[in-house]
N, C-alpha and C positions, 0 to 999 in steps of 0.2 A: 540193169538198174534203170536206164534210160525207160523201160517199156513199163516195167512198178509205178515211175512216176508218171509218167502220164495215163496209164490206167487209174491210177487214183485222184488224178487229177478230174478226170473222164465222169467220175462215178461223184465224187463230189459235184460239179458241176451238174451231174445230172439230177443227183438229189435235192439243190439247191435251185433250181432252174424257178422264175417268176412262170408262173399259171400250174405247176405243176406241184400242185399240196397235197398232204395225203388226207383219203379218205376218212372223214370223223364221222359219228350221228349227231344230228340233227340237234342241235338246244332244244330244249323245253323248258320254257318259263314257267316261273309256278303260276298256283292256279291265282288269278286277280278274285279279289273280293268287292262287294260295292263298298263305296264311302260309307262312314257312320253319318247320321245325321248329322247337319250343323242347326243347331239350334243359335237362334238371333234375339233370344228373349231379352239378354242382358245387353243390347245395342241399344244406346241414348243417342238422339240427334236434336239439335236445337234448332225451335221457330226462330222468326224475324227478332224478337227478345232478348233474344238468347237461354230461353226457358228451354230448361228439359223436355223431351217427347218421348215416349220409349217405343220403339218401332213395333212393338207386341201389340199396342195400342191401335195400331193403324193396318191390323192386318182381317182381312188378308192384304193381298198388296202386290201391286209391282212398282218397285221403288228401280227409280232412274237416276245411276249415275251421269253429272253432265258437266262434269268439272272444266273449265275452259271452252264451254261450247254451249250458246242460246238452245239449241237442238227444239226449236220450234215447233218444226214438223215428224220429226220423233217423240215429241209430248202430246200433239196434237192424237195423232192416228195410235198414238199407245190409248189417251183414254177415249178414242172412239172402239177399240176394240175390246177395252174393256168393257165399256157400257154395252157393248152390242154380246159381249160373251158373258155379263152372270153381272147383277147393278148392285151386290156388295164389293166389289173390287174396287180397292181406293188406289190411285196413282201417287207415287211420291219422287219427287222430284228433289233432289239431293247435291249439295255442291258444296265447297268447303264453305261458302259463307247460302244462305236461302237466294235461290235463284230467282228470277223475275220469270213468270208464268205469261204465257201468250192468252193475250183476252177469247171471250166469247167460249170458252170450251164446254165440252157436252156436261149440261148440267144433270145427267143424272149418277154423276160420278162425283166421288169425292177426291180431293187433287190438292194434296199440301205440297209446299216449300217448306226444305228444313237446310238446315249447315249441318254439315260435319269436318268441325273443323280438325280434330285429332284423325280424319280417315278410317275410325273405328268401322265401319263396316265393310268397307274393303279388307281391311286385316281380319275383318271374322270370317269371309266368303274366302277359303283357301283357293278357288281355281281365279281368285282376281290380286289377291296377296300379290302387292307390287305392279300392277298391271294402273297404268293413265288412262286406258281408253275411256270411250261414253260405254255402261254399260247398263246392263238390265240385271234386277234381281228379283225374282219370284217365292214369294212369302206366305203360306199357308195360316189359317186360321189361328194353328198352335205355335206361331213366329217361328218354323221349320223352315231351312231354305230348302225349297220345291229344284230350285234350276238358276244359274247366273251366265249369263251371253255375253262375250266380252266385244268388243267394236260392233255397238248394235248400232242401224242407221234403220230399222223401222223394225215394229212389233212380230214381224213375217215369222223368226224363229222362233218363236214362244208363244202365240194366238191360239195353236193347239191348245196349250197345256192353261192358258186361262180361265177355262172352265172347271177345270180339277181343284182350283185353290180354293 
């Protein structure tokens, strides 16, 4: 009886041993699809007024999230890159109340300050949904989000795609 039990004891242990799993295959995840559009037609942000703007209005665009942050030199070298990649690209600069704009920028860009005080356009950009960073968002002619960067500190990740909008 003695040698039953510790035979079974034996084989339990063995079966049960850390690093010793049995062979499975491989997961396969299904197949990913890309995102459906997000379209941003129906996203309202207000000037210094508090007057409506509908961001369709101002596109194409790269609109700058900069909530809690002057981001000077992230506005600056966004509308030099824009002026230097395609002179319809308007810069917007977006905060919960209209930001103050650093003087002197490349005039041949266009460059509003708007509030968004409900955060509507972060809840329409599902990869920023809840996210506080400063971020970028890339907006095509048909107010289609193109791309969104979340803790952006210069245009570097999106200056590619500037020229597509």
């Amino acid at each position: 009886m003695t040698i039953a039990i510790i035979a079974t004891l034996v084989s339990l242990f063995a079966v049960a041993w850390p690093g010793h799993a049995p062979k499975t295959a491989p997961k396969v995840g299904s197949p990913t699809t890309a995102p459906a559009a997000v379209s941003l037609t129906g996203v309202s942000l207000q000037d210094a007024d508090g007057k409506p703007v509908g961001l369709v209005e101002l596109t194409p665009a790269v609109v700058l999230l900069v909530d809690g942050c002057s981001c000077e030199q992230l506005i600056r070298s966004t509308v030099d890159a824009a002026a230097a990649a395609k002179d319809t690209i308007k810069v917007v600069v977006v905060a919960t109340r209209p930001p103050t704009l650093p003087g002197q920028l490349n005039p041949k860009v266009t460059v509003r300050s708007l509030g968004d005080p409900n955060g509507s356009l972060r809840a329409s950009v599902p990869a920023l949904a809840g996210d506080r960073t400063t971020a970028a968002v890339l907006v095509d002619y048909h107010g289609k989000l193109v791309r969104a960067v979340r803790s952006v500190t210069t245009p570097d990740p999106f200056v590619s795609e500037l020229s597509g909008l």
